[in-house]
C-alpha positions in Angstrom: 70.6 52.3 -95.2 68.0 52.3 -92.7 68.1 52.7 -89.0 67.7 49.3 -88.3 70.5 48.0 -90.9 72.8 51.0 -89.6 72.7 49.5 -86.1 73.7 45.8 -87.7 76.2 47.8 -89.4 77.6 49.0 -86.2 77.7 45.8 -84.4 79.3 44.3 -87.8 82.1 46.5 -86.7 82.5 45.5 -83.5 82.9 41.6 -84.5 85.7 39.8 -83.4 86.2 35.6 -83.4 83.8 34.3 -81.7 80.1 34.8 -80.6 80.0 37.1 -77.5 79.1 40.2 -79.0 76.0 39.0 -80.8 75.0 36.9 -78.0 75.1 40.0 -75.8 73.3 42.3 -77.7 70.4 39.1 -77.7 70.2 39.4 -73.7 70.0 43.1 -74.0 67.1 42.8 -76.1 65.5 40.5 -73.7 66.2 43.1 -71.0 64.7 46.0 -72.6 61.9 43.6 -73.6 61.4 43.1 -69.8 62.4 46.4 -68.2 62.3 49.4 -70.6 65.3 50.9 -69.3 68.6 51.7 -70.7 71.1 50.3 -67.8 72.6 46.9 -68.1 74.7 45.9 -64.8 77.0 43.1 -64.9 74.8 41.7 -62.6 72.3 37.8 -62.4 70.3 39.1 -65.1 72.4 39.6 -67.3 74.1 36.9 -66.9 71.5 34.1 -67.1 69.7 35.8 -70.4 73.6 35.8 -71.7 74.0 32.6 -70.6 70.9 30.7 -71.9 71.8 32.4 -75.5 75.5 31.2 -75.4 74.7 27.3 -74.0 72.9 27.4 -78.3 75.5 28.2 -80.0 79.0 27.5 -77.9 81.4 25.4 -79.6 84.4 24.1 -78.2 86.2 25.8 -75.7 83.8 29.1 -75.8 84.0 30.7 -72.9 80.4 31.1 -71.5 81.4 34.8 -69.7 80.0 38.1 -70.6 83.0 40.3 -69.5 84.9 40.7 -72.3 81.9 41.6 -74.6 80.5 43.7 -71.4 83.9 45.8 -71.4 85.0 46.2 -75.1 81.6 46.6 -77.1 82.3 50.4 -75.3 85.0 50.8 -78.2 84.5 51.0 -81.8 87.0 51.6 -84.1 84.3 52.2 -87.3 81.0 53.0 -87.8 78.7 54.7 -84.7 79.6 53.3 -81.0 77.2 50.6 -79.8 77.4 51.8 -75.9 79.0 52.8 -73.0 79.3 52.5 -69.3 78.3 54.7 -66.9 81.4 54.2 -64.4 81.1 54.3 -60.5 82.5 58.0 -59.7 85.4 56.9 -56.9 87.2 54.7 -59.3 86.7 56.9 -62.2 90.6 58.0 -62.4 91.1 53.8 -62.5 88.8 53.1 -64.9 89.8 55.7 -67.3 93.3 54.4 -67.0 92.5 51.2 -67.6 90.8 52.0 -70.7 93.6 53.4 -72.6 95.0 51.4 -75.8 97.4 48.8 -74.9 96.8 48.6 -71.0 96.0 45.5 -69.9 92.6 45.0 -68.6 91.5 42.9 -65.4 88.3 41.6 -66.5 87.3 39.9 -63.2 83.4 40.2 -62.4 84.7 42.3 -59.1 87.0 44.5 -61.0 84.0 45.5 -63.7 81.3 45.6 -60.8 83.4 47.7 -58.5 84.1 50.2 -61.7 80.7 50.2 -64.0 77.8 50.7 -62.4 75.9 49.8 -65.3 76.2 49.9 -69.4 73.8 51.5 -71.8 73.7 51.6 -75.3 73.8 55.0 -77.1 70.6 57.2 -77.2 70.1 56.8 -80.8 70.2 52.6 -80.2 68.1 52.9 -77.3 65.3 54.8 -78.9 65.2 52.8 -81.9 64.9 49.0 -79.6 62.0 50.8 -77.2 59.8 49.5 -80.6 59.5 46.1 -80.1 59.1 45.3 -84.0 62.6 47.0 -84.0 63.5 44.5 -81.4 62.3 41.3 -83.2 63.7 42.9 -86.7 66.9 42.8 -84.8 66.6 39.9 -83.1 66.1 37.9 -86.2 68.8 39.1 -88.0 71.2 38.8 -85.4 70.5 35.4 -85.5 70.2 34.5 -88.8 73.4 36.4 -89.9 76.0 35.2 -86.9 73.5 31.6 -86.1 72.1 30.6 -89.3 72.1 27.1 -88.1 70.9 28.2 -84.6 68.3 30.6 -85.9 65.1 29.4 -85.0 66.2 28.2 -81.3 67.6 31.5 -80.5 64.3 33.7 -82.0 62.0 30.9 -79.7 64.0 31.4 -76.6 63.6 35.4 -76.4 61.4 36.7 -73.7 59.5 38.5 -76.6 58.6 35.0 -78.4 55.4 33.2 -78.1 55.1 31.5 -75.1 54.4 27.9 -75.5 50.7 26.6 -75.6 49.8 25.7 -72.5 46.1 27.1 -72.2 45.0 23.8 -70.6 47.6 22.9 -68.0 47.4 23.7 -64.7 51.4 25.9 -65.0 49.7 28.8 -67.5 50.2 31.2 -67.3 54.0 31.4 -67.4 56.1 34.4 -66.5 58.1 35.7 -69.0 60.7 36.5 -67.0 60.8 33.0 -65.7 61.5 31.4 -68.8 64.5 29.8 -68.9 64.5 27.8 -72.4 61.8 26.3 -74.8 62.1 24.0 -77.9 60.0 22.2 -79.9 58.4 19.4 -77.0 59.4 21.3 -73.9 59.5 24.4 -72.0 61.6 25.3 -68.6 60.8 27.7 -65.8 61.7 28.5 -62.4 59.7 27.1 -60.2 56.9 29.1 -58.4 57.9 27.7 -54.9 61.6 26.4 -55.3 63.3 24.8 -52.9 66.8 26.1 -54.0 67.9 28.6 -55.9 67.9 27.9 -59.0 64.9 25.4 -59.3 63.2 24.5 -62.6 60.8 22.8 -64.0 60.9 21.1 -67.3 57.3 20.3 -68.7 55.9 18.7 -72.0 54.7 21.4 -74.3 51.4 18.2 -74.3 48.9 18.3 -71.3 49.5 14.6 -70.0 49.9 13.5 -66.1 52.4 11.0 -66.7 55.7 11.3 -68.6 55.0 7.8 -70.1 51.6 9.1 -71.6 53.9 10.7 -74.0 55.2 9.3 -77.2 58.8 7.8 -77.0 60.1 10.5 -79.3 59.1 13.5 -76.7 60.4 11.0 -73.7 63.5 11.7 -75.1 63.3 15.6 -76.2 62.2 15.7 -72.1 65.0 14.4 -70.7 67.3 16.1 -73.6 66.0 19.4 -72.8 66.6 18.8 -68.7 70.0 18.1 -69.8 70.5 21.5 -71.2 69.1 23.1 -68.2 70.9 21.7 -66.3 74.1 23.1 -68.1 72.7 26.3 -68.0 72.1 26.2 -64.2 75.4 25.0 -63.7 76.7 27.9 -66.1 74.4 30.1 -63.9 74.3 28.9 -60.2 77.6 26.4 -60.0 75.9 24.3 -58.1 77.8 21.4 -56.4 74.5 18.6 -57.3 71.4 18.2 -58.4 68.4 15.9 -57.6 66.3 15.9 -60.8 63.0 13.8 -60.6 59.2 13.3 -61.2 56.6 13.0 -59.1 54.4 10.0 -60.9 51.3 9.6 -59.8 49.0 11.1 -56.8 50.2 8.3 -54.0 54.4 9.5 -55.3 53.1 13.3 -54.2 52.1 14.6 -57.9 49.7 17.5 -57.1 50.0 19.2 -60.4 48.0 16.8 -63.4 50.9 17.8 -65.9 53.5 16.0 -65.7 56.9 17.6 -65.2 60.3 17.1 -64.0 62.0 18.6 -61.3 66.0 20.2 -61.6 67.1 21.0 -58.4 70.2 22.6 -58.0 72.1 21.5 -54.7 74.7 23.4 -52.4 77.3 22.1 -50.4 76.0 22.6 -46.7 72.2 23.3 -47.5 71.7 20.4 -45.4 73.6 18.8 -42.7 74.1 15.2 -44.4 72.4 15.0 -47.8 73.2 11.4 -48.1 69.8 9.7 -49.2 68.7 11.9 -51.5 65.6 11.1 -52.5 65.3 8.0 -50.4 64.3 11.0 -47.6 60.8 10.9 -48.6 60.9 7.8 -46.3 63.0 9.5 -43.5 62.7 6.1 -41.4 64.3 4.4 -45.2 66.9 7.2 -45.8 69.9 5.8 -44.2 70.5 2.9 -46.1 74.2 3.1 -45.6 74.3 1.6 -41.7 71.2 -1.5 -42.6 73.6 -3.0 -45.8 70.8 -2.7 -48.0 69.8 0.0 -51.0 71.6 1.6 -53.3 
């Protein structure tokens, strides 16, 4: 058994119902992919690599949370331990308490970010994911073995993947680490200059200025694939709206010639009275609600 089967061996052990584990080790790879280092706080990052990974292959009731996996991926009963945490010194005597067999665990976000200061896999792991063939070995089998029917949407949305083809537009060239999901007709990114945290772009994977230059069939992948970022921003951020748009057209305020579609993430209080919406590009139009008119 070689190196690379002995760690799917490993996680193998680990496996309990349902898909956390896997779906972890997935953003890890993302993050080594990114950083090079071996410390994974509970922290955003995590999170949203986590998160874009679960949103494919959640069923039901799956709970889109990395605790759990986070905490008890630390423990393995067979084969060689996976990782561990490197716990925050003054709350070492409640950590380790926590940890023994049979004590029940508080798995808030606060409780594990107030006790681990970060999680690392074992040194052996480690050195053997620094190789980024290792990585996309991994990667792949990972999904294959726990996603077969997800396979392919989970190996495209690493941050190792080929970025989409974009040499012509105006976006390229897109930042990794801004990547939030691609498919077959679309990619999503952060925005370069968002107006909220949290905004994205959702762009045809086909250099045109308007969405209706597209075929009908990628008019609907578009709009699909804003749906889905929009559940993972609301996974992500908990935003309490959205405005989602497009700019269509020079005179509408389209300064980029590709089209693309805006998800904007909105927070209760960002503005004093958000009513309008996107009527406020006419200020002097926006209050509709005292002239009896609009909608």
């Amino acid at each position: 058994m070689n190196r690379i089967d002995q760690f799917l061996h490993a996680l193998e052990m680990q496996k309990k119902q349902g898909p956390h584990k896997p779906v972890l080790i997935l953003a890890v790879l993302d993050m080594i992919a990114l950083h090079g280092k071996n410390q994974f706080p509970l922290g955003d990052e995590l999170r949203r690599h986590f998160t874009t990974y679960f949103n494919v292959v959640r069923e039901g009731n799956d709970d889109c949370n990395p605790n759990q996996p986070f905490w008890y991926m630390k423990t393995s009963r067979y084969g060689d331990p996976i990782w561990d945490h490197a716990v925050v010194r003054e709350n070492e005597a409640e950590y380790m308490i926590r940890s023994q067999p049979g004590v029940s665990k508080n798995l808030s976000n606060k409780w594990l970010e107030n006790h681990v200061e970060y999680a690392h896999l074992s040194l052996v792991w480690f050195s053997l994911l620094q190789n980024q063939e290792a990585r996309n070995t991994v990667r792949n089998a990972i999904a294959h073995r726990y996603f077969p029917a997800h396979a392919a949407e989970l190996i495209a949305l690493s941050k190792e993947a080929a970025l989409p083809v974009l040499f012509d537009s105006p976006f390229a060239p897109i930042d990794p680490g801004q990547l939030i999901l691609q498919n077959e007709y679309a990619v999503a990114f952060y925005d370069r200059y968002p107006v909220s945290e949290g905004h994205a772009l959702v762009v045809p994977k086909r250099v045109v200025p308007s969405v209706y230059d597209l075929p009908k069939v990628w008019q609907t992948e578009m709009w699909n694939t804003v749906r889905d970022v929009r559940a993972t921003l609301g996974d992500w951020y908990a935003p309490a709206a959205y405005n989602i748009g497009i700019n269509d057209g020079e005179a509408a305020g389209q300064t980029i010639n590709h089209t693309h579609i805006h998800v904007i993430p909105r927070y209760s209080g960002d503005q004093p009275d958000p009513r309008g919406g996107i009527r406020k590009i006419f200020p002097e139009k926006a209050n509709y609600w005292n002239e009896g008119t609009g909608a």
